[in-house]
N, CA and C of each residue as an Amber inpcrd file, in Angstrom:
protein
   435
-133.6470000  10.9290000  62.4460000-133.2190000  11.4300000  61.1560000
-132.8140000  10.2380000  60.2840000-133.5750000  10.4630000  59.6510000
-133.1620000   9.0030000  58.0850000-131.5120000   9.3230000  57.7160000
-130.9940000   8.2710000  57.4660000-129.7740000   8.1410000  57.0450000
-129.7870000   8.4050000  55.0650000-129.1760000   9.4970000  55.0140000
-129.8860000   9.9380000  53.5720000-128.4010000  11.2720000  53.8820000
-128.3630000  11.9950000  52.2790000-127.1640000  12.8680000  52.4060000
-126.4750000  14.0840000  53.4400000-127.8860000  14.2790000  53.7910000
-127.6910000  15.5260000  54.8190000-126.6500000  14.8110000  56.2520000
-126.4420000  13.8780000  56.5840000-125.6130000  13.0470000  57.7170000
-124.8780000  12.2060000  56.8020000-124.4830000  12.3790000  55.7430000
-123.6620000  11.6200000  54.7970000-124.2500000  10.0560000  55.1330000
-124.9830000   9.4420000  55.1920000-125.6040000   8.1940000  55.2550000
-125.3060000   7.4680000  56.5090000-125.6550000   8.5760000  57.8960000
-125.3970000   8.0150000  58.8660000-123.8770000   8.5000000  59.4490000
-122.8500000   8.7760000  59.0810000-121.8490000   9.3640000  59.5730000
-121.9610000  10.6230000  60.4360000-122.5420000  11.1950000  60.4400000
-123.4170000  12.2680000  61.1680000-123.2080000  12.6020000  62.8320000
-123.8140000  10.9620000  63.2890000-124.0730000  10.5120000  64.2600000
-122.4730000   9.6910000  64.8600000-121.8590000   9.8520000  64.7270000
-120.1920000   9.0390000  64.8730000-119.6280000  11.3470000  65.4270000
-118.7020000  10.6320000  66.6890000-117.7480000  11.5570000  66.9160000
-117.2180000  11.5280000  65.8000000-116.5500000  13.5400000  65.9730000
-115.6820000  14.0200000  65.3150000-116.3930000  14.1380000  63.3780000
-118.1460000  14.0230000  63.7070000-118.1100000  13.4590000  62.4220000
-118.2390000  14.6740000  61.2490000-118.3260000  16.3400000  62.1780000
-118.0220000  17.1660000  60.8700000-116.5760000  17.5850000  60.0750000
-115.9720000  17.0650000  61.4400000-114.5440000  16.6630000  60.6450000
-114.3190000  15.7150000  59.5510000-114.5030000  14.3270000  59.7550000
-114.9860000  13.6770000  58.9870000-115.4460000  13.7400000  57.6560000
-116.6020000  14.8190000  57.5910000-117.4910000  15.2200000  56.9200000
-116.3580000  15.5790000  55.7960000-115.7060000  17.0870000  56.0920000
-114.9910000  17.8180000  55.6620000-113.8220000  16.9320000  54.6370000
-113.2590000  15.8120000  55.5960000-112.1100000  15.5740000  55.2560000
-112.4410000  14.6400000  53.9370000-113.6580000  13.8550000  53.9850000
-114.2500000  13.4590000  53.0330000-114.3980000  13.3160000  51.6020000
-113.9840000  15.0670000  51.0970000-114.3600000  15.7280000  49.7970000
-113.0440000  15.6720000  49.7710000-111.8960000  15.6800000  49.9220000
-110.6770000  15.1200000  49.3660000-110.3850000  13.9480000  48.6600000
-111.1500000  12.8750000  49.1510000-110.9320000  11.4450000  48.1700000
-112.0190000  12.1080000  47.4570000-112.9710000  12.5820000  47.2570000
-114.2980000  12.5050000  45.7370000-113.3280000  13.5620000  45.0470000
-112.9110000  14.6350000  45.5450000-111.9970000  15.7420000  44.5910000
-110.9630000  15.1800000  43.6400000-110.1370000  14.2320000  44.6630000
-108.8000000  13.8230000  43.3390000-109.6540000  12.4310000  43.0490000
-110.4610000  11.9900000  43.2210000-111.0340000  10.8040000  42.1320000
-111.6610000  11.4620000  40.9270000-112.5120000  12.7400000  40.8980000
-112.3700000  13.3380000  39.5670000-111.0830000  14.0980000  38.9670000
-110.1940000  14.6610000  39.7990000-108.9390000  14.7460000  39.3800000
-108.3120000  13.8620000  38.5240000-107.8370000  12.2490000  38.9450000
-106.9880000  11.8060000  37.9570000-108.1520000  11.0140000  37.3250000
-109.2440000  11.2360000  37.0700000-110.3670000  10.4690000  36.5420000
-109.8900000  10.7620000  34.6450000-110.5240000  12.4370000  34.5380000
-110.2340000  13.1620000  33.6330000-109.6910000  14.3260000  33.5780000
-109.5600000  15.3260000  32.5810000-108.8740000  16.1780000  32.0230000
-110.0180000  17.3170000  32.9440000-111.2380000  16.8820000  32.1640000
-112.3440000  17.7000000  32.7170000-112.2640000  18.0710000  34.4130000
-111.7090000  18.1880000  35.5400000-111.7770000  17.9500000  37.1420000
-112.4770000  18.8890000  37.0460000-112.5490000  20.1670000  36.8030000
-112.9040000  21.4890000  37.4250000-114.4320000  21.2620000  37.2890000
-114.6360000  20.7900000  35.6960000-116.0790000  20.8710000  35.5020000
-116.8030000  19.6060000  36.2990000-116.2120000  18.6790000  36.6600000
-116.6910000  17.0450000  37.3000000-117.2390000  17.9460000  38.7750000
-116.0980000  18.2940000  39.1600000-116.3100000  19.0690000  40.6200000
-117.4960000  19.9880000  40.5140000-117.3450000  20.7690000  39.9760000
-117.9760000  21.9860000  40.1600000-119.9020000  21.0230000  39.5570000
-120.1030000  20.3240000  39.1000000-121.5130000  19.5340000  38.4840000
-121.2260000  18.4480000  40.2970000-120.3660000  17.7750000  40.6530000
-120.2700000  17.1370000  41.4250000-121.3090000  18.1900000  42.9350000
-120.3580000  19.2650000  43.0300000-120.3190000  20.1840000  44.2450000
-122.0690000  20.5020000  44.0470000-122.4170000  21.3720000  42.8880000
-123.7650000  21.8940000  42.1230000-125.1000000  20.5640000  42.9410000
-124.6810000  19.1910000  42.3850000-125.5590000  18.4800000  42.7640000
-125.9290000  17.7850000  44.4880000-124.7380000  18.2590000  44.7430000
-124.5160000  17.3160000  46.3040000-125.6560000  18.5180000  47.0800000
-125.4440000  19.8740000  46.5600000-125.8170000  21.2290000  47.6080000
-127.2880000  21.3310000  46.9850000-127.7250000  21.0330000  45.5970000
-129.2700000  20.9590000  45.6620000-130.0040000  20.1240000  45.9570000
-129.3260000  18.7680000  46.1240000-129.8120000  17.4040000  46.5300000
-130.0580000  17.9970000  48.1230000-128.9590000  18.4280000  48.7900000
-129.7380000  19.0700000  50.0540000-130.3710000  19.4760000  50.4630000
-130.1490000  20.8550000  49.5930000-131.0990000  21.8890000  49.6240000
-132.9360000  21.2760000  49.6090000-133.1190000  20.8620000  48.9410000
-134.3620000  19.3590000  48.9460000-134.3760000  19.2180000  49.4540000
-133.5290000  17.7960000  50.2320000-133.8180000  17.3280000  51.6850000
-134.0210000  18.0200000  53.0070000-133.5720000  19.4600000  52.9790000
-133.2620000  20.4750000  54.2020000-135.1270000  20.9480000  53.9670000
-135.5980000  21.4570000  52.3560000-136.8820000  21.4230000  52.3830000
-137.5650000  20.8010000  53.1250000-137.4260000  19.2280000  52.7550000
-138.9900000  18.2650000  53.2330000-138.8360000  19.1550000  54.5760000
-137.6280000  18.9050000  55.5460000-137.8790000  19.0160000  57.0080000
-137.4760000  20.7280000  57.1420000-137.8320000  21.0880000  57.0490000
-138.0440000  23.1770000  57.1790000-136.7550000  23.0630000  58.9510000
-137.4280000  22.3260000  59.6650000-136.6350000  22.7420000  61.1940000
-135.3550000  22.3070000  61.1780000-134.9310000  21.4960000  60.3320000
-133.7390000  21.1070000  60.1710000-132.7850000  22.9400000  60.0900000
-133.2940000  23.0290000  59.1000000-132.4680000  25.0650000  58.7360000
-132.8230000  25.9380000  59.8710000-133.6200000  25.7620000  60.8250000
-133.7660000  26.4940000  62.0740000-133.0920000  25.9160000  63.6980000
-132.7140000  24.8060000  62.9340000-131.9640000  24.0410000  65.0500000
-130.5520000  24.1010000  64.4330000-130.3550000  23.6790000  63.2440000
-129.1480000  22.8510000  62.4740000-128.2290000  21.8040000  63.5760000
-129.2220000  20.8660000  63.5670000-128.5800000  19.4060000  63.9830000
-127.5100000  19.3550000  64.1190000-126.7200000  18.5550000  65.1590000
-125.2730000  18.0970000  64.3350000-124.7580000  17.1880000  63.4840000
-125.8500000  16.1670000  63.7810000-126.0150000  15.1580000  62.6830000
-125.8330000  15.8170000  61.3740000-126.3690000  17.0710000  61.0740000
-126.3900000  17.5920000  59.0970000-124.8720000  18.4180000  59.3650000
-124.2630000  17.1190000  58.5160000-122.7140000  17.7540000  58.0600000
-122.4110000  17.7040000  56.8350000-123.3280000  17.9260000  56.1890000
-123.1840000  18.2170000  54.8760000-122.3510000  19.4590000  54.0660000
-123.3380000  20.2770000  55.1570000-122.3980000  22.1850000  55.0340000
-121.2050000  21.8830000  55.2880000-120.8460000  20.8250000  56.2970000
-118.7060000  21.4930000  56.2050000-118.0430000  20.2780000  54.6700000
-118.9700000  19.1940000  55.1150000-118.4650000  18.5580000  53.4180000
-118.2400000  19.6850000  52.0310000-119.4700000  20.2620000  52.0610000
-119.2390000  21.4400000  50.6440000-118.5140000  22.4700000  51.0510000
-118.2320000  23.1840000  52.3650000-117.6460000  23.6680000  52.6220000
-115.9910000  24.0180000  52.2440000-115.5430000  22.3670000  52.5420000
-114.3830000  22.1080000  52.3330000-114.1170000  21.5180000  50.6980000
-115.2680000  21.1550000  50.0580000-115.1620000  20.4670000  48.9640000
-114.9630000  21.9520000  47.8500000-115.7150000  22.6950000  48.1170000
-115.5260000  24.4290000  47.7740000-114.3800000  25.0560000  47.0340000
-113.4970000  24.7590000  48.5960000-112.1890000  25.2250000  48.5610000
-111.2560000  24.1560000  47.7980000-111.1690000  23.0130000  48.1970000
-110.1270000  22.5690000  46.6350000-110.8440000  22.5380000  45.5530000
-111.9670000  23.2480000  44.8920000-112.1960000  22.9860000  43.4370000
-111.9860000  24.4310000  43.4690000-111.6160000  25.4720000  44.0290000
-110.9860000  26.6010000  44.2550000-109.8920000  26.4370000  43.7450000
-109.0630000  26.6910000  45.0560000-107.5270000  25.9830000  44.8670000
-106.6820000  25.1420000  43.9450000-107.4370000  24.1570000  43.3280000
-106.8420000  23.0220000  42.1050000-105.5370000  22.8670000  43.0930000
-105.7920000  22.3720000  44.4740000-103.8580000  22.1130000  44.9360000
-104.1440000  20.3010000  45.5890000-103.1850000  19.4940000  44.8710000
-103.2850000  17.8890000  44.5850000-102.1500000  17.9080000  45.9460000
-101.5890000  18.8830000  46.5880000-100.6000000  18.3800000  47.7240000
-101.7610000  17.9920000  48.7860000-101.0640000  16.4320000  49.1000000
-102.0540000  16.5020000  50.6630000-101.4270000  17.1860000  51.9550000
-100.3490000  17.3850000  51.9260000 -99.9600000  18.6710000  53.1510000
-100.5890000  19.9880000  52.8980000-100.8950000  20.1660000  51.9600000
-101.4560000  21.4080000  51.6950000-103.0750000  21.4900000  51.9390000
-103.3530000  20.6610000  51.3820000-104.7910000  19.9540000  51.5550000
-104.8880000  19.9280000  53.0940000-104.2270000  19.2050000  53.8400000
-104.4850000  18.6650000  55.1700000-104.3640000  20.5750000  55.8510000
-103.6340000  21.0290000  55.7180000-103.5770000  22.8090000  56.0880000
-104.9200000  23.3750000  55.9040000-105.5430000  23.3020000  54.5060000
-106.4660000  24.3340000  54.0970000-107.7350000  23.1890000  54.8580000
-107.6380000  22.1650000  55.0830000-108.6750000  21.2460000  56.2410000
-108.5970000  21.8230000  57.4980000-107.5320000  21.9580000  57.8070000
-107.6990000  22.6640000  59.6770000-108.0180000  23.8170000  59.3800000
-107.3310000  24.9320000  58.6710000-108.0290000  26.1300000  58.8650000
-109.3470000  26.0300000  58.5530000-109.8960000  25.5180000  57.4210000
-111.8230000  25.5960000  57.7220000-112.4500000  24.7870000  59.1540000
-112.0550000  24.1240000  59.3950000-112.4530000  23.0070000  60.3850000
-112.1680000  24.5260000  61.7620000-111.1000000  25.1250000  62.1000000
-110.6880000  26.0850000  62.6540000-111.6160000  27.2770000  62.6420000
-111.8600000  27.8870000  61.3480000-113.0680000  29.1200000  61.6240000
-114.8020000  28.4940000  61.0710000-114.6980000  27.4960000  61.0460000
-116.1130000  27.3360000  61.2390000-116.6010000  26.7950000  62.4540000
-115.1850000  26.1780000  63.4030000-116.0010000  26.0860000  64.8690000
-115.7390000  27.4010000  65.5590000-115.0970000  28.0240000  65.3990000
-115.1010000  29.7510000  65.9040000-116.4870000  30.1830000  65.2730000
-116.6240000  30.2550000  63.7080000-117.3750000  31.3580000  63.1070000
-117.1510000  32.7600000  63.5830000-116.1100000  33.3550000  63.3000000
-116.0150000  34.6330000  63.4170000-117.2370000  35.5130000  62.0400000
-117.1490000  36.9290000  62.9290000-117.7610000  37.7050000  61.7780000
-117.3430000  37.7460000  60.6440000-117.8040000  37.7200000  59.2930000
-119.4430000  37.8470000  59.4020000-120.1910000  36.3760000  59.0030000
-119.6340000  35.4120000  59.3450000-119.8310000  33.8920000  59.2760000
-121.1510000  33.4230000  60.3640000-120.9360000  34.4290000  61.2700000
-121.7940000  33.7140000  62.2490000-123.3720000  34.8100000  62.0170000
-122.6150000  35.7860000  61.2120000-124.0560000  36.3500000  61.1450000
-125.1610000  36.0390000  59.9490000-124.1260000  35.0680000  58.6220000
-124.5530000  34.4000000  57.7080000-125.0540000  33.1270000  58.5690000
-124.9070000  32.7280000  59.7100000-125.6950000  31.6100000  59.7580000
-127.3070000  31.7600000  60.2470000-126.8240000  33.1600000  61.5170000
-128.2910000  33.4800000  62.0560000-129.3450000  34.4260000  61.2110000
-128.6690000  34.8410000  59.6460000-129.9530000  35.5280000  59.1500000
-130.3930000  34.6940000  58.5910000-129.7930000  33.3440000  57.9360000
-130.0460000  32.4330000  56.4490000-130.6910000  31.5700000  57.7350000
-131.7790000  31.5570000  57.6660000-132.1720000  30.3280000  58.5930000
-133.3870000  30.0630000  57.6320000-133.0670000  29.2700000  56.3500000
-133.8810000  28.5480000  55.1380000-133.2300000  27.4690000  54.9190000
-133.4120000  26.8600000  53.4770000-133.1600000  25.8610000  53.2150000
-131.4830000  25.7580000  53.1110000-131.0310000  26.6400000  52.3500000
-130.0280000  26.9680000  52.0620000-129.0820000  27.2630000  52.8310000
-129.6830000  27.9020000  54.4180000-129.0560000  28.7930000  54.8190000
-127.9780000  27.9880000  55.8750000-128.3630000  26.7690000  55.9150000
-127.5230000  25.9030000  56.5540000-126.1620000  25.7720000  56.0630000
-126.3830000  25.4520000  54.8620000-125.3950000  24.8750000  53.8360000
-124.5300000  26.3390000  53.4270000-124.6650000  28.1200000  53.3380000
-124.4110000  28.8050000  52.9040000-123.0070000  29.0640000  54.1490000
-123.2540000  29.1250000  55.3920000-122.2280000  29.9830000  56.1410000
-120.9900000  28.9200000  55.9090000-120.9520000  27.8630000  56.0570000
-120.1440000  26.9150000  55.8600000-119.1400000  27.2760000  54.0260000
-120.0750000  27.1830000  52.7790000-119.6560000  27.3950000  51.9840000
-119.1930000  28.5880000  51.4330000-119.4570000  29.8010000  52.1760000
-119.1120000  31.1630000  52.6500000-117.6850000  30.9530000  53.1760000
-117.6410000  29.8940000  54.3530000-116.1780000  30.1540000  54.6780000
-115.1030000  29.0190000  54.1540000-115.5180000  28.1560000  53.1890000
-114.5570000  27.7330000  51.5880000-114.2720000  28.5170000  51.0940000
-115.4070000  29.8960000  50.6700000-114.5240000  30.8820000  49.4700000
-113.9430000  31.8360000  50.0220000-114.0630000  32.0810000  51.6190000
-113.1030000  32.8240000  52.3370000-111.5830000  32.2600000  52.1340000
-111.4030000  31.0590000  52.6320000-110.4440000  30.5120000  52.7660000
-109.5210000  30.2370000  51.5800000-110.5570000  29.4280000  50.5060000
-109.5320000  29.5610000  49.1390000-109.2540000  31.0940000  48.4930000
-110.0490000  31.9680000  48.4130000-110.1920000  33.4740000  48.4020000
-108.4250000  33.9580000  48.4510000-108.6340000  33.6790000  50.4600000
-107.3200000  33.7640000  50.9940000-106.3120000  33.1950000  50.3910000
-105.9040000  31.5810000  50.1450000-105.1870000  31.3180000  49.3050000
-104.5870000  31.5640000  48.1840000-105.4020000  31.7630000  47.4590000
-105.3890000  32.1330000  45.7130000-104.4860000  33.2590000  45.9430000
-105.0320000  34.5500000  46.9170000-104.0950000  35.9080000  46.9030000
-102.6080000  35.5560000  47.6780000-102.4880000  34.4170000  48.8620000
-101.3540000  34.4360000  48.9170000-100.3290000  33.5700000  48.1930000
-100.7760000  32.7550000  47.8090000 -99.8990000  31.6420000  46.5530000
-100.4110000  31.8270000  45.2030000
């Protein structure tokens, strides 16, 4: 596998690396945070381009969306990147919380997460159960804070 976005340029292949992955989109989130005024819209054009730039690359190779590697940790990067442009929350204790719980039900995948992974088996469908359980999670948030 070419070192290209879908393994974040080789990080992929390193233990622990969808953690990694995940924890990742916290420094790109508050660098458009105190960048400008604009964050929501930086993020949300940021998030937009990272998941079609994939979506592409998951194309060229079709089997990539049918084995899903572990090397492609892209899905828990947007995953988690999801949920704080959700959330808008700049605490890193809070941050570091809403990181374990995704990191938490996406290696479970409880229903209906795990059944979004085995019907979406396309381009997308890699990248969807993961970002499915960001808007679970901030979802959750938003209603309890």
């Amino acid at each position: 596998m070419k070192n290209n976005l879908l393994n974040i340029f080789g990080l992929g292949k390193k233990s622990f690396s969808a953690s990694l992955a995940s924890a990742l989109s916290v420094p790109l989130y508050l660098f458009f945070h105190f960048l400008t005024k604009y964050t929501f819209e930086l993020n949300i054009i940021a998030f937009i381009l990272v998941a079609v730039i994939s979506g592409i690359q998951l194309r060229q190779n079709k089997s990539y969306a049918i084995q899903d590697p572990k090397e492609i940790i892209i899905d828990e990067f947007l995953g988690m990147y999801i949920i704080l442009i959700i959330v808008n929350q700049q605490s890193i204790l809070k941050q570091f919380l809403l990181l374990i719980s995704f990191r938490i039900i996406d290696i479970l995948k409880p229903f209906p997460f795990n059944w979004i992974e085995q019907k979406c088996n396309n381009e997308f469908g890699l990248l969807i159960d993961d970002i499915a359980i960001g808007i679970f999670i901030a979802s959750v948030y938003v209603l309890l804070f």
